[in-house]
C-alpha positions as CSV (number, residue, x, y, z in Angstrom):
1,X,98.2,174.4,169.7
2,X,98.9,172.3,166.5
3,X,96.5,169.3,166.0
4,X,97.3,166.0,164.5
5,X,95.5,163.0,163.7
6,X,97.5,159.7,164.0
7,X,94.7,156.4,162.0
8,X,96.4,153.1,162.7
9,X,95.5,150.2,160.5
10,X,97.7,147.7,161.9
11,X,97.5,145.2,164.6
12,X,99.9,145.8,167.4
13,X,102.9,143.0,166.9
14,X,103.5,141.6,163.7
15,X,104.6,144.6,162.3
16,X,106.5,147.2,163.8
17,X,103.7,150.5,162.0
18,X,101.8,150.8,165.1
19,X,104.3,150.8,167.7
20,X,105.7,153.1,165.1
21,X,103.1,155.5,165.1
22,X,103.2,155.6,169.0
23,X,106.5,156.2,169.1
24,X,105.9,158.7,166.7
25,X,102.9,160.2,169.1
26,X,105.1,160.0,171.9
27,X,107.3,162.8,169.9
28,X,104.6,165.0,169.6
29,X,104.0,165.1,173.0
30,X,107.6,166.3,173.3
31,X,106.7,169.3,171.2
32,X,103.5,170.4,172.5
33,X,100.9,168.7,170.1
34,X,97.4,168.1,170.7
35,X,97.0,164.3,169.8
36,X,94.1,162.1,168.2
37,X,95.3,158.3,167.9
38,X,92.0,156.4,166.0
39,X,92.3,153.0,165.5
40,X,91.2,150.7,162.8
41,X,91.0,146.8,161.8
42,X,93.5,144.7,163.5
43,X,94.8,147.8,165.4
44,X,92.2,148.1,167.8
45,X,93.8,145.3,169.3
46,X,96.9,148.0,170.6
47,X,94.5,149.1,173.1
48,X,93.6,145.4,175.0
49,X,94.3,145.4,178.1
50,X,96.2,142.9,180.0
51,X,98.9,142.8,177.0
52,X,101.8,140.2,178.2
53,X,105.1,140.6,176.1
54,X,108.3,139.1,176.3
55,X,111.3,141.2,178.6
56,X,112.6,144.3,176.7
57,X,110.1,143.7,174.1
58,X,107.9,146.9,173.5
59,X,104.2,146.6,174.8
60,X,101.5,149.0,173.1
61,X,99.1,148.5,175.8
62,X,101.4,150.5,178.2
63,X,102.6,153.3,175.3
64,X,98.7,153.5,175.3
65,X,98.3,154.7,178.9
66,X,101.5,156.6,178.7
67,X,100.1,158.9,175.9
68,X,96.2,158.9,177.5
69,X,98.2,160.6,180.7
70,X,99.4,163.1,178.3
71,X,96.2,163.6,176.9
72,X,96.1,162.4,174.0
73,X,92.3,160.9,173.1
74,X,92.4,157.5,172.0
75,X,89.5,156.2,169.7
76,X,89.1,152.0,168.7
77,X,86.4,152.0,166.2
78,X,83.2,150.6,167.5
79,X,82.2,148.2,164.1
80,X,85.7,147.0,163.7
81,X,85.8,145.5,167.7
82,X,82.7,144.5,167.3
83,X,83.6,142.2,163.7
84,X,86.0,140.8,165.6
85,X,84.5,139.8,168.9
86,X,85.8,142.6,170.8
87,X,84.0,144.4,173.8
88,X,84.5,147.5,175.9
89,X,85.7,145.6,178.9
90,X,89.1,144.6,177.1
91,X,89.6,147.8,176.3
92,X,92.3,149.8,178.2
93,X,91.1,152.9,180.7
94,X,90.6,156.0,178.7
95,X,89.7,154.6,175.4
96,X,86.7,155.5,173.8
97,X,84.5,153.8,171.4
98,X,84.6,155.8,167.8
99,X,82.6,155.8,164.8
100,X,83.3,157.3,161.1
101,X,81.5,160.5,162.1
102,X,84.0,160.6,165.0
103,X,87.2,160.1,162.9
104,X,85.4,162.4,160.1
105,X,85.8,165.3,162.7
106,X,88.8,164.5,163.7
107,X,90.3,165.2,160.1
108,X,88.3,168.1,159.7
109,X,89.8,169.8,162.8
110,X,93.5,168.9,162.9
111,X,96.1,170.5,160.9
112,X,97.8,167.0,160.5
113,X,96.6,163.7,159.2
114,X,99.0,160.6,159.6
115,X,98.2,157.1,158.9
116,X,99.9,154.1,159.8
């Protein structure tokens, strides 16, 4: 199975790159892609959980848990939540912690590298 690497940079409302490259993730599951979403400044803030949006506006927090059902492995780096006053208790079930070294492996081993 095909692997790709999804980095998101930005933070989850503002912009529309991370819900983007979730929607984008969400494809791939469709097609039978094993899925690494690492995320980076501001974006680690897609996976805080307890997200409250407005009606019919989209909410990472759940696309999150969707694509963590479907396996996909979801990284927030671990010096960019902690710059930012960020712990492990906000984050949402099934997120990991990652460091450089982690994300350095994870280009080394997928066929794909996308960056939002």
């Amino acid at each position: 199975m095909e692997k790709i690497t999804i980095i998101i940079n930005d933070p989850p409302y503002g912009t529309e790159k991370a819900w983007n490259a979730l929607r984008y993730a969400q494809a791939l599951c469709l097609v039978q892609t094993e899925i690494n979403i690492f995320l980076l400044a501001d974006a680690i803030f897609c996976a805080k959980k307890g997200q409250i949006t407005p009606a019919g506006y989209y909410n990472l927090e759940n696309m999150l848990r969707e694509l963590i059902d479907r396996g996909a492995k979801v990284k927030a780096c671990g010096t960019c939540m902690k710059s930012r006053g960020m712990n492990t208790e906000e984050l949402l079930e099934g997120v990991e912690i990652g460091k450089m070294l982690d994300l350095a492996n994870w280009t080394r081993e997928s066929q794909k590298v996308i960056t939002f």
